[in-house]
N, C-alpha and C positions, 0 to 999 in steps of 0.2 A: 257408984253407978254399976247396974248389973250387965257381964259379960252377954255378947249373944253365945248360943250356942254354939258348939264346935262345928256340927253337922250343917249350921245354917255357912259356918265360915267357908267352910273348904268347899261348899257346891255352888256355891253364889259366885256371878259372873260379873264383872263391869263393862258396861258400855263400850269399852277401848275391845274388852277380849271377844264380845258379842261381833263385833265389825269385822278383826281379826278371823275369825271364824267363819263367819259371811265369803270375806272376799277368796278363802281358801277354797270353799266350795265352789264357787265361779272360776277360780282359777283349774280346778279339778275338772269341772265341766267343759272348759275352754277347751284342756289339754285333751280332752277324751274327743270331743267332736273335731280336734285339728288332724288328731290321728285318724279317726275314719276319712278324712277328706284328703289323707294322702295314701289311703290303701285306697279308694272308690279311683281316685288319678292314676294311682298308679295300674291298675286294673285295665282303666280305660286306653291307659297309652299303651297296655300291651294288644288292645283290641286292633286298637288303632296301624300298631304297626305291623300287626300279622296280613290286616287288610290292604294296607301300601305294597307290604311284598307279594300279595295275589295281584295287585295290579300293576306290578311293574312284570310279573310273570304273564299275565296277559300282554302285555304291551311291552314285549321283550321287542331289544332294537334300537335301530333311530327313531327320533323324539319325531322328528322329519318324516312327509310322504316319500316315499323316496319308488322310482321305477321299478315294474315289477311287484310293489304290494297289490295286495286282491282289497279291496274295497265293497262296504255290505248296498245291499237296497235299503231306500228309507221311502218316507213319505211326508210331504209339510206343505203348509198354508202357503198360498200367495199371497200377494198383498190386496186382491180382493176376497179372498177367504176362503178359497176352492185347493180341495185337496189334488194334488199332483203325485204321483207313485213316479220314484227314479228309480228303474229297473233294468236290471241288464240278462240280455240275451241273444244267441246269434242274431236275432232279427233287430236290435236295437242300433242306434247311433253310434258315433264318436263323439265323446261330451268332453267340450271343453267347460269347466266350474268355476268360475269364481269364489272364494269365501271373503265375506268382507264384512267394515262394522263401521257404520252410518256416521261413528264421531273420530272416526280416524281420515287425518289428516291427507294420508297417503295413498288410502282406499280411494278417496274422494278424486284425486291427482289421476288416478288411474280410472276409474271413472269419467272422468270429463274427455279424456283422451282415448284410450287404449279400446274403452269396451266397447265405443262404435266403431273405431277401426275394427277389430278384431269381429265382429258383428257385420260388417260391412265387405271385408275381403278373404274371410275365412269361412266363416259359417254358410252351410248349405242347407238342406235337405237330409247330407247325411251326415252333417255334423251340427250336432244342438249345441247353443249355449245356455248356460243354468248359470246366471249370480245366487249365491244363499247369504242373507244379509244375519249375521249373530247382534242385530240392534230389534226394537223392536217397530212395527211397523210404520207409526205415523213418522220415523226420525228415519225411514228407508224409504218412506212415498219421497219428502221434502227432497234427499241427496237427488232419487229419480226427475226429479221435477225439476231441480236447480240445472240438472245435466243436459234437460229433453230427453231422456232415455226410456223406450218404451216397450223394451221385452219382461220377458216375466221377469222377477224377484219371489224367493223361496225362503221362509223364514226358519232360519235355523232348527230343526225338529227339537234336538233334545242332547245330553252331554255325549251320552255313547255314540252318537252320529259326531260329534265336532269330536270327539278321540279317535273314533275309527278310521278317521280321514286325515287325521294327523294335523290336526287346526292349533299349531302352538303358538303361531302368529300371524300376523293376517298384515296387508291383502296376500293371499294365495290361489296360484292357479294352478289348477289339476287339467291333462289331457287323459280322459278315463277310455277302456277300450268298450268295446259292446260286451264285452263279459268282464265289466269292471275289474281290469289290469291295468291299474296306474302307467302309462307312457312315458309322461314328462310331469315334473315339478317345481313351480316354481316361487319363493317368496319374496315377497319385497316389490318395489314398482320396477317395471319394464319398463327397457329401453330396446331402442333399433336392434340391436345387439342378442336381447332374450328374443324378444319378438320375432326377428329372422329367425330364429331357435325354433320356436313354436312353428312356425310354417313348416320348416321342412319335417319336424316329426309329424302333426298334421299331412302331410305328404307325398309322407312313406311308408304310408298303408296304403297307396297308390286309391284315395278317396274318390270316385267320380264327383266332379262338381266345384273341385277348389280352382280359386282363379291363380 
């Protein structure tokens, strides 16, 4: 029986080494696109974190509004869709703010209670109340509705408005001055205790009009 040739011997592959060869390439492949997918990350997370340290350098402080911050002008929808400008200047109010969110439990508690009281024996003429609801509106008409409450509702503008106001947790009430200087601060639900709080800084701006 006649040998094959040498030349055929030594380049000729089998099946087993064709596969072998195969699967080395994919494995080359793999490793080449694992490694761009941990420089592109690792990249990103440096992006990432130079931008957290810009924003804790803006929002250097308490995480909290706290008395004494200066607080921006905004503008937002109410719950019939008309735009409102919250502005301050000598000629403006004393705003008391609520911030609140339609699926919270606690919002809803102080709602039912506190925001007609407070509506009722504080507010005048020269002191406005503004609730800003961070839900969105058909889930702020319902809490309204369930309450009977029928002053405006202001839909949260936008993120830099709920940071600027220091909205870490809600409900939250701010007493703002006519040249948005945060007064008094308050988280969490009121009681007898906050509430007498509230009146007397309310006032002691000696406000005409408070009962």
């Amino acid at each position: 029986m006649a040998e094959l040739p040498e030349k055929t011997r030594v380049e000729g592959k089998t099946p087993s080494a064709r596969r072998f060869t195969h699967i080395n390439g994919v494995l080359l492949i793999s490793t080449v696109l694992a490694i761009s997918f941990c420089v592109i990350i690792g990249y990103q997370n440096r992006i990432l974190v130079r931008r957290l340290s810009t924003l804790r350098t803006h929002l250097a402080g308490s995480v909290r509004a706290l008395p004494g911050d200066i607080v921006p002008p905004f503008t937002a929808l109410d719950l019939h869709g008309t735009f409102h400008s919250i502005r301050y200047s000598n000629h403006a109010p004393y705003r008391i703010i609520f911030f609140f969110a339609p699926n919270c439990e606690v919002c809803e508690q102080q709602a039912s209670y506190w925001w007609p009281r407070i509506h009722q024996e504080i507010c005048s003429r020269h002191i406005e109340l503004i609730a800003v609801s961070l839900g969105d509106a058909i889930r702020t008409k319902k809490l309204m509705n369930r309450n009977h409450l029928d002053f405006d509702v202001l839909i949260m503008p936008d993120r830099p408005v709920r940071r600027a106001y220091r909205v870490t947790d809600i409900p939250v009430i701010l007493v703002v001055s006519p040249k948005g200087r945060i007064e008094w601060a308050y988280y969490g639900l009121l009681d007898e205790q906050s509430y007498s709080e509230l009146t007397r800084v309310v006032s002691s701006h000696v406000v005409p009009g408070i009962r």
